[in-house]
C-alpha positions in Angstrom: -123.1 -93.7 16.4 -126.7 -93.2 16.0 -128.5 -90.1 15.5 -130.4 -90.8 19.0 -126.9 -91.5 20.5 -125.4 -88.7 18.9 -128.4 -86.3 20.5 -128.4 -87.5 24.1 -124.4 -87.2 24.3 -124.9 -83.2 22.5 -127.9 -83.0 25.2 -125.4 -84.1 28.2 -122.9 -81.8 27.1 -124.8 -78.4 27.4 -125.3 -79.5 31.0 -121.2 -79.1 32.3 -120.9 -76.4 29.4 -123.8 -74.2 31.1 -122.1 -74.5 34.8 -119.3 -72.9 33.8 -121.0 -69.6 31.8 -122.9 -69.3 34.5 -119.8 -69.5 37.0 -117.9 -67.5 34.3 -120.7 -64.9 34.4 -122.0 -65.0 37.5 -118.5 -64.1 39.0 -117.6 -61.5 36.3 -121.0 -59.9 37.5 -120.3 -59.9 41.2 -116.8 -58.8 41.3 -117.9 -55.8 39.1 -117.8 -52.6 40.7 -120.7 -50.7 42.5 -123.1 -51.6 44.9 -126.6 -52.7 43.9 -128.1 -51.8 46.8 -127.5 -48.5 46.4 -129.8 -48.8 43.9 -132.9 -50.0 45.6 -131.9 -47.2 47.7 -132.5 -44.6 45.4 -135.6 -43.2 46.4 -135.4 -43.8 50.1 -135.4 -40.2 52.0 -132.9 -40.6 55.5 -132.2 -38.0 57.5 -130.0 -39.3 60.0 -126.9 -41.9 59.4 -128.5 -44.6 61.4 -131.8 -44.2 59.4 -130.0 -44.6 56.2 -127.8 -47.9 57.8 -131.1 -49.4 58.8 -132.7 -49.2 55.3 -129.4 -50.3 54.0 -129.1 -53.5 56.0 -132.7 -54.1 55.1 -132.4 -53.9 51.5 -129.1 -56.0 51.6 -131.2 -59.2 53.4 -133.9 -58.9 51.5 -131.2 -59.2 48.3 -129.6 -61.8 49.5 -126.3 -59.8 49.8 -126.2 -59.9 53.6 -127.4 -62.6 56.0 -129.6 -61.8 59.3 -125.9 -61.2 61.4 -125.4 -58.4 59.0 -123.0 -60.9 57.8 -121.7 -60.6 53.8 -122.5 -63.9 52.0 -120.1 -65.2 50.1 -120.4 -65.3 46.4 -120.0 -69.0 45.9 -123.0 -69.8 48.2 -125.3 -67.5 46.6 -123.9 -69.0 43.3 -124.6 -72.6 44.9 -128.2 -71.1 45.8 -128.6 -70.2 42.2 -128.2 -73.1 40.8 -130.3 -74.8 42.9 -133.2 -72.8 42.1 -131.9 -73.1 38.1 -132.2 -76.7 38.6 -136.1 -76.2 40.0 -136.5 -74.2 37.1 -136.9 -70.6 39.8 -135.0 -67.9 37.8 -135.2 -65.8 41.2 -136.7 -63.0 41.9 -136.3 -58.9 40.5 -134.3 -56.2 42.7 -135.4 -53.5 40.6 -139.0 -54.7 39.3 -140.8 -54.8 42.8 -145.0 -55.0 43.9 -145.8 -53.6 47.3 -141.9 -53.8 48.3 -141.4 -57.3 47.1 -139.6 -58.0 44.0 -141.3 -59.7 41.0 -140.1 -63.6 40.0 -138.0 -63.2 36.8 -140.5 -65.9 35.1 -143.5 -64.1 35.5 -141.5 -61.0 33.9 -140.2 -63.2 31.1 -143.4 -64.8 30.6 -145.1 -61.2 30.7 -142.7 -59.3 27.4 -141.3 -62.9 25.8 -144.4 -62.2 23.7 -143.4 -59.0 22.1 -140.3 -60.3 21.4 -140.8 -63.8 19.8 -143.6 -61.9 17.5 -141.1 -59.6 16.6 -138.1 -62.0 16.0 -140.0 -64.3 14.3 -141.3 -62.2 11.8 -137.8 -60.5 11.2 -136.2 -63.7 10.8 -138.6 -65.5 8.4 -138.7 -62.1 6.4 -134.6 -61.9 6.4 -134.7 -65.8 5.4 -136.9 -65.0 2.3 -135.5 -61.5 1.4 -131.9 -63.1 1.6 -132.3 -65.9 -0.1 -134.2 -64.2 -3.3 -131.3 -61.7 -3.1 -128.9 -64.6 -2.7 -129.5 -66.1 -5.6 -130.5 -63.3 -8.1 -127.0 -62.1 -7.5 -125.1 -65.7 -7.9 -127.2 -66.3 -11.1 -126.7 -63.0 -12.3 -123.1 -62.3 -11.6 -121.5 -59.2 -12.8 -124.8 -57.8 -14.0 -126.2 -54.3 -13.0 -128.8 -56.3 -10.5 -125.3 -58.2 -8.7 -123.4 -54.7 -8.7 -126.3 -53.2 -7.2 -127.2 -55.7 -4.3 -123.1 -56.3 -3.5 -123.0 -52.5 -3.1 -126.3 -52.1 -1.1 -125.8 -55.7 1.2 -122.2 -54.3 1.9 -123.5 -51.0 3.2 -126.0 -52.6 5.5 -123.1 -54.7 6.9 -121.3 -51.5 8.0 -124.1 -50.3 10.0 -124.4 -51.0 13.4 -127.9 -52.2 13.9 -129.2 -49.6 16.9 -128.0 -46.6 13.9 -130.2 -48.8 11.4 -133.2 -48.6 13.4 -132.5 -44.6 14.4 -132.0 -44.0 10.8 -135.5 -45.8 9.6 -136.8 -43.8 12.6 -135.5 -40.3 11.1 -136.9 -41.3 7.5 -140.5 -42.4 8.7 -140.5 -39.3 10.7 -139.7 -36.9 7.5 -141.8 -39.3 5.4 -145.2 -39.8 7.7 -144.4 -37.8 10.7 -144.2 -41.2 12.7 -141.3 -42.1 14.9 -142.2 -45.7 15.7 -141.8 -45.0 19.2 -144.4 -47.1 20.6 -146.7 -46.0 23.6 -149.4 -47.8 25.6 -152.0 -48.2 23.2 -150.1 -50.3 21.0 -150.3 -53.5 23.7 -153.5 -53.5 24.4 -154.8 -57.0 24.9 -155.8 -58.9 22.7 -152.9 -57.8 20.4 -154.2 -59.8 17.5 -157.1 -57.5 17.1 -155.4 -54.3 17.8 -154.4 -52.3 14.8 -151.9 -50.0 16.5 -149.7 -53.2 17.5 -149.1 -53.7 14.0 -148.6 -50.2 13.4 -145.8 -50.2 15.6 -144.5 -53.2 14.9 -143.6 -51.9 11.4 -140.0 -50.2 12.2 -138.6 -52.5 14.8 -139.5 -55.5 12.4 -137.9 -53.6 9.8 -134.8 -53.0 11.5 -133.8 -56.0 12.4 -135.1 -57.5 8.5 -132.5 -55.4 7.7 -129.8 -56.2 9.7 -130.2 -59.7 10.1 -130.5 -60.5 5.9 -127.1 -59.0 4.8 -124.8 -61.7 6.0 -127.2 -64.3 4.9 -127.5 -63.1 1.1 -123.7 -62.5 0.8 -123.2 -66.6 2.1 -126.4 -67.6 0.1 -124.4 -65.5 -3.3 -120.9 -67.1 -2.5 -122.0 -70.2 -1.6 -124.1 -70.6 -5.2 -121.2 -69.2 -6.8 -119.0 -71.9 -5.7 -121.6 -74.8 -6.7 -122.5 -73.5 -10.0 -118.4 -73.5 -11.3 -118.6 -77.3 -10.3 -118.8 -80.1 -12.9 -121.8 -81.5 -12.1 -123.7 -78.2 -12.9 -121.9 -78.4 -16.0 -123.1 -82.0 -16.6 -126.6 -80.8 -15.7 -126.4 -78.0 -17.9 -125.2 -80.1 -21.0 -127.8 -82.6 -20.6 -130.4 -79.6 -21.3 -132.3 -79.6 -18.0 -134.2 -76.6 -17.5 -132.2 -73.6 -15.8 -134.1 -73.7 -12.6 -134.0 -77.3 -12.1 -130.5 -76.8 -12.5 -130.6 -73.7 -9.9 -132.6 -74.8 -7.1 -132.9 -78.9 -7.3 -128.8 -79.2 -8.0 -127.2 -76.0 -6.7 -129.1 -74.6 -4.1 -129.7 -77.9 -1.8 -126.3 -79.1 -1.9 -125.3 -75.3 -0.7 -128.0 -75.4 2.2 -125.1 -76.7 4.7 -123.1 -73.5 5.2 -126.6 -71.7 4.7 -127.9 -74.1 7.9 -125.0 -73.2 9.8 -125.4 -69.7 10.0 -129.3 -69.3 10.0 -129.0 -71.8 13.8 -125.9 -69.4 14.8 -128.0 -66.0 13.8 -131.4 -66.9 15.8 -129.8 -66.4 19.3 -127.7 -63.4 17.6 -130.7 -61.7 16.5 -132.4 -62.1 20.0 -129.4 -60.6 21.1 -129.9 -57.7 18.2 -133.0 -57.1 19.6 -132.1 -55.3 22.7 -130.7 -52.5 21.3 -134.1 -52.5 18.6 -136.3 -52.4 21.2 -134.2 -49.7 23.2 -134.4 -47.5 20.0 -138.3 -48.2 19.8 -139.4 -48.5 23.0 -141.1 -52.1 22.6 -141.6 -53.8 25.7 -139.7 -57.4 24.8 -137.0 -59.3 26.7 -134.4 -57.1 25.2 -135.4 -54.0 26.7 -136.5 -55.5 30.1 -132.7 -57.1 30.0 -130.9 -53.6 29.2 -132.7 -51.7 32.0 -131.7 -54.7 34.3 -128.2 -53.9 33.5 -128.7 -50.0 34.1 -130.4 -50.8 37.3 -128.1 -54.0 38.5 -130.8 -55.7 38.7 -127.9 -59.5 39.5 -130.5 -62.3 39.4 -132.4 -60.6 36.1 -128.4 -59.9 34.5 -128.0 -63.7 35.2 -131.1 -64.9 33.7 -130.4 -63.0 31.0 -126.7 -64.3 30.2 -128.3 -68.0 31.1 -131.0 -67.8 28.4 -128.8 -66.2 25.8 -126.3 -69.4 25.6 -129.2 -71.8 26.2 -130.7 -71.0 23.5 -127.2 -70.4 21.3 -126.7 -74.3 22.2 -129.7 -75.4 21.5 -129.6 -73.8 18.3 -126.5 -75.0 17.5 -127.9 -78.9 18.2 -130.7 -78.5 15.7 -128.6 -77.4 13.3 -126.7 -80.6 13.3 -129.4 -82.5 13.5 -130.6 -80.7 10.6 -127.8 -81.6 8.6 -128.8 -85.2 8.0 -132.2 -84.4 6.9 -130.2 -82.1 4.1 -127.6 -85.0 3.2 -128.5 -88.4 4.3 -124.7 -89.0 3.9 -123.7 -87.2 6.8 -123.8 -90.4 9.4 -123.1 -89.2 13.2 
């Protein structure tokens, strides 16, 4: 099969694959317990019962949850509705993100904090790439040696952590260190960001955090994976034909270890959007992750749904460039 055969069959897949997460999820959300439109009724004052019934009913059309009979709709037709306006590319509208009584559409509030986030993904992930892989390979080239003892000891410690006490412990140093929490406030996303100095001031810890987190597992596959290549023959055959040590390293070892390397850095992108919620919790940045958490808090349904439709979207994706990345690596790999 060809590679252009090979990627419209992968393409065709993710369509049947995403209909049933979003079934999967959609259901599990629904048949959770707890009303949602309690909720939205919060902050509503009733005296009376029939005040309170009124504003109840009204809330529930205006969700969807109940039809203009007072009638409950039935959660397969408000699924079938959903993927209708998926398939127009309408993520729906926000229960708990409203303007003048009117919920917000979920695109606009996507398209309003995905910039916080990709800013701050991207930059972790191209730091942990670099950081891990220098690490990587120091340690595999070095085995044994005080440097490899130290890293193992260090990279195994940061696996241990989970990521939201990473980012409050870097917030308890910096605050002992330079009295700053890197909780960020309002002046830190004043527009335009690329000119305001505070956004990068803030930007510091979260960035950090996730640097952190996300270049552990990376270095320990980068050091095993080396490890494994350089105790093969043809390093040995390299080696005795007196090529230089880091022709040896990086144009024999290292690219014929980029596969597993490849597998895990398309696997960990979607993972460390998925990290980032609880980062941004800890921090206070305004991305996707914490717009999704307070979602859940508030059962917020159609924003919880866009957020467990984007998540494996973009796993799957990930997951086909990956592949396709393989036969740019090794031209032997034939799909």
């Amino acid at each position: 099969m060809s590679l252009k055969g090979y990627i419209l069959r992968r393409t065709i897949y993710i369509v049947p694959i995403m209909l049933a997460i979003t079934l999967m999820n959609f259901t599990l959300i629904n048949v959770s317990p707890g009303d949602p439109v309690l909720v939205r009724l919060g902050l509503i004052k009733c005296e009376t019962p029939e005040c309170y019934n009124a504003a109840y009913n009204k809330e529930a059309i205006e969700m969807g949850l109940l039809d203009n009979n007072l009638y409950t709709v039935p959660w397969f037709e408000r699924y079938i509705d959903f993927v209708n306006d998926l398939l127009h590319f309408d993520l729906g509208k926000s229960w708990s993100y409203t303007q003048a009584g009117e919920g917000i559409p979920i695109s606009k509030i996507i398209g309003d904090h995905a910039v916080y986030t990709v800013v701050l993904n991207l930059l972790s992930f191209v730091l942990s790439l670099l950081l891990s892989t220098a690490i990587g390979v120091v340690s595999a080239t070095r085995q044994n040696s005080f440097w490899d003892r130290t890293l193992t000891v260090a990279m195994l410690l940061g696996y241990s952590m989970p990521l939201f006490w990473l980012a409050k412990l870097l917030m308890l140093v910096s605050y002992y260190l330079f009295n700053f929490t890197g909780v960020a406030n309002k002046s830190a996303f004043n527009k335009p960001l690329i000119l305001n100095p505070m956004f990068y001031k803030f930007l510091i810890l979260p960035t950090l955090s996730l640097t952190l987190g996300g270049l552990v597992f990376m270095a320990r596959l980068i050091r095993s994976q080396l490890l494994e290549i350089l105790r093969q023959d043809y390093i040995t055959t390299a080696k005795s034909k007196g090529l230089d040590r880091r022709a040896v390293i990086y144009k024999h070892a290292f690219r014929n270890g980029l596969l597993p390397i490849v597998t895990i850095i398309g696997n960990s992108l979607p993972g460390l959007l998925s990290g980032s919620v609880m980062v941004e919790s800890v921090f206070g940045w305004p991305g996707l992750g914490t717009i999704f958490l307070e979602a859940a808090f508030m059962r917020d349904y159609p924003m919880m749904m866009a957020t467990n439709t984007i998540f494996p979207f973009l796993f799957l994706i990930a997951r086909l460039l990956t592949d396709i990345t393989y036969v740019f690596i090794d031209p032997r790999i034939k799909y």
